[in-house]
Each structure stands twice: as structure tokens, then as C-alpha cells.
C-alpha positions as CSV (number, residue, x, y, z in Angstrom):
1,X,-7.7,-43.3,-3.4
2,X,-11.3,-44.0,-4.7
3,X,-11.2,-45.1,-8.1
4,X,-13.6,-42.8,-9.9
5,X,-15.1,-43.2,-13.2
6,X,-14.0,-40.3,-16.0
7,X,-16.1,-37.4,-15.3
8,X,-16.4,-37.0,-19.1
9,X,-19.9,-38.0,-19.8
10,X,-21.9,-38.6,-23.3
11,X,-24.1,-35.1,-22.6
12,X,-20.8,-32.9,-22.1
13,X,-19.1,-34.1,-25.1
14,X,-22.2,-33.3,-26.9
15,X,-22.4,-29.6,-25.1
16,X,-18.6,-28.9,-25.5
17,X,-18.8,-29.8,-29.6
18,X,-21.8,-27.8,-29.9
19,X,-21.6,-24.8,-27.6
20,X,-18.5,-22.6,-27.9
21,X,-20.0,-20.1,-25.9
22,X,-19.5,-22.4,-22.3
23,X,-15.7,-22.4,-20.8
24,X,-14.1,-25.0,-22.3
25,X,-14.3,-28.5,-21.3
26,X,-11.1,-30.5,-20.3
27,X,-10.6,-33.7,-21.9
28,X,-8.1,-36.0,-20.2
29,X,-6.4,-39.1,-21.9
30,X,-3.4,-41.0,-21.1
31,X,-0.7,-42.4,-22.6
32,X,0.5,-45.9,-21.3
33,X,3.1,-48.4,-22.0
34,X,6.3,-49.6,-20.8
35,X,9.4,-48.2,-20.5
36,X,11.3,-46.8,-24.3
37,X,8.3,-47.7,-26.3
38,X,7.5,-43.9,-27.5
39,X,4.8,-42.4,-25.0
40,X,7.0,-39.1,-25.1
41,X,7.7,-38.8,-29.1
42,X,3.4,-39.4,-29.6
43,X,2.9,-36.7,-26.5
44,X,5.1,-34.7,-28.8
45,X,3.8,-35.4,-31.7
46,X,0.1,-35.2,-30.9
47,X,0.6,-31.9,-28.8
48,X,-0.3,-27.9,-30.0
49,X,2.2,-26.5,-27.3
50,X,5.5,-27.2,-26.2
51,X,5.6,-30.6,-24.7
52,X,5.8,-31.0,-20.6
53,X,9.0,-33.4,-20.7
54,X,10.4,-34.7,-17.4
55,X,13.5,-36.5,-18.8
56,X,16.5,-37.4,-17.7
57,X,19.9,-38.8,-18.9
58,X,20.4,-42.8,-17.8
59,X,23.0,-43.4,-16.0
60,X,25.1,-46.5,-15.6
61,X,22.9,-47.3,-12.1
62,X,19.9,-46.8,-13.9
63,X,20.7,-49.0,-17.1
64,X,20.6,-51.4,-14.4
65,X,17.0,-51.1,-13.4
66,X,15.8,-49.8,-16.8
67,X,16.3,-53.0,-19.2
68,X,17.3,-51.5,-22.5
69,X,17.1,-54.5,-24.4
70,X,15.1,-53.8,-27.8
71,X,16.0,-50.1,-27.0
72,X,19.5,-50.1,-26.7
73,X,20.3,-46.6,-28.6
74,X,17.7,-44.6,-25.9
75,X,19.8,-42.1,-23.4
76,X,17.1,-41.1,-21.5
77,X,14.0,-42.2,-19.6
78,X,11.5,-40.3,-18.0
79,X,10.7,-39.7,-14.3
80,X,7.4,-38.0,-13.7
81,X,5.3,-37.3,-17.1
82,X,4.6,-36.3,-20.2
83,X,2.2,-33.5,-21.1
84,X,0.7,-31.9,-24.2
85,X,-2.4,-29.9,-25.0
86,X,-4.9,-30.4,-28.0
87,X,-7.7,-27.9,-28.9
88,X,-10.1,-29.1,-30.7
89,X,-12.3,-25.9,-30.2
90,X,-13.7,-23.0,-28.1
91,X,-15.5,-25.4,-25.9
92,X,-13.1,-28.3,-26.1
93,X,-9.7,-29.4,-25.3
94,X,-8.0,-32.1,-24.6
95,X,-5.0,-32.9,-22.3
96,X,-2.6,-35.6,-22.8
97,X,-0.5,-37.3,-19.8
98,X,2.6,-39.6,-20.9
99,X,2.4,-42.0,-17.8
100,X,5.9,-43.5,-16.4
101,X,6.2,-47.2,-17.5
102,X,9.3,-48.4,-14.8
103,X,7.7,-50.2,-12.2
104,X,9.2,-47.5,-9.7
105,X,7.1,-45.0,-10.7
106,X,3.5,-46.9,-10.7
107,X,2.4,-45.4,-7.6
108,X,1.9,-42.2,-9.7
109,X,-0.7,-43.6,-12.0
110,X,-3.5,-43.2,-9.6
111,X,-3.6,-40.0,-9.2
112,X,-2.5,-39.7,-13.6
113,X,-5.5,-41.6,-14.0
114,X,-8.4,-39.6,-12.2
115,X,-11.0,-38.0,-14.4
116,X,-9.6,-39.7,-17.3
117,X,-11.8,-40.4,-20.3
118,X,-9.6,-43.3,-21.4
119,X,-6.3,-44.3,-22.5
120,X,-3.7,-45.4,-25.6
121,X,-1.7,-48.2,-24.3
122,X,1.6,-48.2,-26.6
123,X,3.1,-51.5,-26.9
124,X,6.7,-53.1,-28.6
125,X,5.9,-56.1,-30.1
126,X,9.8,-57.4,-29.3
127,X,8.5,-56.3,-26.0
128,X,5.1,-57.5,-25.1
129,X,5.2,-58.5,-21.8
130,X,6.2,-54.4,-20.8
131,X,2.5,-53.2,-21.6
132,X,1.2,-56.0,-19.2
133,X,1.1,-53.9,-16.2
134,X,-0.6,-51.2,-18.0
135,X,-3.5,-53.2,-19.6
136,X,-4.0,-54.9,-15.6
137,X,-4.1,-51.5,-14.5
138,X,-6.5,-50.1,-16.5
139,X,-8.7,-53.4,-16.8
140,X,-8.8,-53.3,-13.0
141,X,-9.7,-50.0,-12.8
142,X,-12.6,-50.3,-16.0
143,X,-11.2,-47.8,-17.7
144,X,-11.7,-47.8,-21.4
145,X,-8.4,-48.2,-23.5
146,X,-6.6,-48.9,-26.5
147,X,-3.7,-50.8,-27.5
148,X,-1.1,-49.1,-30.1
149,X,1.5,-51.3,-31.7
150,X,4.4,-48.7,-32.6
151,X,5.7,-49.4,-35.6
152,X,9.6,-49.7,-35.2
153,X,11.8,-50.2,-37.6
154,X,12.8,-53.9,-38.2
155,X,10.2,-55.2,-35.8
156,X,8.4,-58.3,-36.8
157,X,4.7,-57.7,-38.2
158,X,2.2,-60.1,-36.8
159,X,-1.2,-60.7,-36.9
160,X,-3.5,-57.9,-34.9
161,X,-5.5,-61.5,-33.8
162,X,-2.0,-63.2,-33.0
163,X,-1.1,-59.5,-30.7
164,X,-4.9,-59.9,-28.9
165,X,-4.2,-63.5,-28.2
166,X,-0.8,-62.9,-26.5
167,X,-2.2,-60.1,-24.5
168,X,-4.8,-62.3,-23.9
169,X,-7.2,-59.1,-25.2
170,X,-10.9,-59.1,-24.9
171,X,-12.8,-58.8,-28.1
172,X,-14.1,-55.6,-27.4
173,X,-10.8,-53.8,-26.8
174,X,-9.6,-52.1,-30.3
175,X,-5.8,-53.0,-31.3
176,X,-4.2,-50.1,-34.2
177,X,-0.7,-49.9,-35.6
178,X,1.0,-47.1,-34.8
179,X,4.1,-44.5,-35.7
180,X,4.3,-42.5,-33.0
181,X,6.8,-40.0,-34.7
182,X,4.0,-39.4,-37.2
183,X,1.2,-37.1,-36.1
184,X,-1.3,-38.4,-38.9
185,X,-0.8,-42.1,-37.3
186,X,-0.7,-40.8,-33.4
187,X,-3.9,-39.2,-34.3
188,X,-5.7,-41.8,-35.9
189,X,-5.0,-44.0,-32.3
190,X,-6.5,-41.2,-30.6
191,X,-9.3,-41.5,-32.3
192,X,-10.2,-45.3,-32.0
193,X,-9.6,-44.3,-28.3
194,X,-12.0,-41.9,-28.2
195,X,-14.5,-43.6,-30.0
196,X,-14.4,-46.7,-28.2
197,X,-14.5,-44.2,-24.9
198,X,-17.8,-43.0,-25.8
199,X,-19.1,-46.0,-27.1
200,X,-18.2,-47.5,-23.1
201,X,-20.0,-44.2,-21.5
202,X,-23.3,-45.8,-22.2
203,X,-26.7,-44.8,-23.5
204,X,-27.4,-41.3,-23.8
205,X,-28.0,-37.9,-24.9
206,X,-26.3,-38.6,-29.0
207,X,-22.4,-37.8,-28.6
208,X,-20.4,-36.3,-31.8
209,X,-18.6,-39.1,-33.5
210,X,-14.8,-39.7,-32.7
211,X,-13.4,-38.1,-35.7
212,X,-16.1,-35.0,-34.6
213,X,-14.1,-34.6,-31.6
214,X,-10.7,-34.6,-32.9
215,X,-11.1,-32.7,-36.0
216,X,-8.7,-30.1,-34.9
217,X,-5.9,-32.6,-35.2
218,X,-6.2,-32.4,-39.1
């Protein structure tokens, strides 16, 4: 599959904020990470409708592929994706997709990932090494993202500059705290995303500013 770039651009954001006479335009960001570190509670969090949820119980053969250390109390994992729906208005809306994180289900992210705008990457910090994949993928493919450290409870709080240097981050590439059972907190990481989005898409035709864009979130 060719990789594309997002077929958001700088003039269509501006359009969709300002005309709400057009059909609406479809926004499309992912949500990344590895497996058990909250894609599906900030899709469900984030989300206007009824969450898309493609979840099914672990079994005793899948505990054995799907490490649950760090996450021992999760019964179930997910098998496709996530999906959720925001509105921001008449001429804009935006569509979430909870992408897989077991190493099974990769060969799905191509086709998750076209026509994207950018991405949140969620990460654990008890469980760094599970976003790795996620930030290759999406480095690889130059798509602009994020990464979100969820906040869990009795998890060690370090140093956003300690996090970048075990990722091995470039400077450019905003890193936010995170509680993705919060929608406040989920909403705030969408909008570094999608201000660091635009910011990537280049010069152009003056784009409405990140919190512009997801003002229906309030």
C-alpha cells in the first residue's frame, strides 16, 4: 500500500471552521500504543456516540501471547479497533480510531492509518518499550504524532526530558501527561496533537488554532 500523506490540509481546516454551509469535513486521528495502556477508555472517553468496541475476553491461550505484566487486573484485549466520533461543528468532525497494540494485529495499521491527520501515541511508563513499535511506525511513515504518558495509579513520575530520552524522542515531537479516564485530560492531548499536526502541514492559507478546532470538546 502507498503510504500517503493525511489528506487534511492547512486550507480545509480553515474552510471546515469557517463554512458550515459545505458537508462536513472528516477529520481522522489515531490512537496508538501498546497493548492495556488505555487506547479504548480515551476512545471512550473522547467520543460523542457510543464507542465502536471490538473486545474480547482473554483467555488462558491468549494471556500467553498478551504479557499482562503492569496490567495484571485487565480481562480483555481488543481485536480489531476502537472508534468514536467528535463534532466539533456543521462543517467539522472528527473520527477517532483505537489502533490494536499486539504485534498480531500490526498488519491492520496500514490501512487505520490512511488519510490520517496524525496520531496520540499512549505510553506506560512501567512499560516503555510497548509504544516502541508505534512511534517506528509512525516516524517511518512521517506522520505527525504525539506521545501521552497515562497517568496510572502508583506509576513512577519522571522527567518529561528523562521519557524523550528513553524513547530516544526528537525535539520537535510534543510529550503530555495523560488520564485517559478523564475527558478534560484526553482532550487536552488531542489538542497538542492537533496543533502540532498543523503546525507539520506547512505554510499556508492561516489554519484556526488547535484549541479552535476542538472547541466542541469543552
Amino acid at each position: 500500500m502507498a503510504y500517503d500523506d493525511s489528506d487534511v490540509t492547512r486550507e480545509g481546516l480553515r474552510l471546515a471552521d469557517r463554512d458550515e454551509d459545505r458537508a462536513p469535513m472528516a477529520v481522522k486521528i489515531l490512537i496508538a500504543g501498546g497493548f492495556g495502556v488505555g487506547k479504548t477508555t480515551l476512545v471512550g472517553a473522547l467520543t460523542e456516540i457510543r464507542p465502536l468496541r471490538t473486545e474480547e475476553e482473554l483467555t488462558g491461550p491468549g494471556t500467553d501471547t498478551d504479557l499482562l505484566t503492569g496490567v495484571e487486573q485487565k480481562q480483555t484485549t481488543t481485536v480489531a479497533m476502537d472508534f468514536g466520533r467528535i463534532t466539533i461543528n456543521a462543517g467539522l468532525v472528527i473520527y477517532l480510531f483505537g489502533m490494536p497494540g499486539q504485534g498480531r494485529f500490526w498488519f491492520m495499521w496500514d490501512d487505520l492509518s490512511h488519510g490520517t491527520l496524525g496520531a496520540v501515541v499512549l505510553a506506560d511508563v512501567r512499560r516503555l518499550a510497548d509504544c516502541f513499535p508505534a512511534i517506528d511506525y509512525f516516524e517511518n511513515r512521517g506522520t505527525p504524532f504525539i506521545v501521552a504518558l497515562n497517568c496510572f495509579a502508583g506509576a513512577r513520575r519522571y522527567e518529561l526530558d528523562d521519557v524523550r530520552r528513553a524513547l530516544d524522542l526528537d525535539t520537535h515531537v510534543p510529550i503530555v501527561r495523560c488520564d485517559a479516564r478523564e475527558r478534560g485530560s484526553s482532550r487536552d492531548a488531542l489538542v497538542t496533537l492537533v496543533d502540532h499536526a498543523i503546525a507539520r502541514l506547512g505554510p499556508g492559507p492561516a489554519a484556526p488554532s488547535a484549541p479552535g478546532l476542538v472547541r466542541g470538546l469543552a
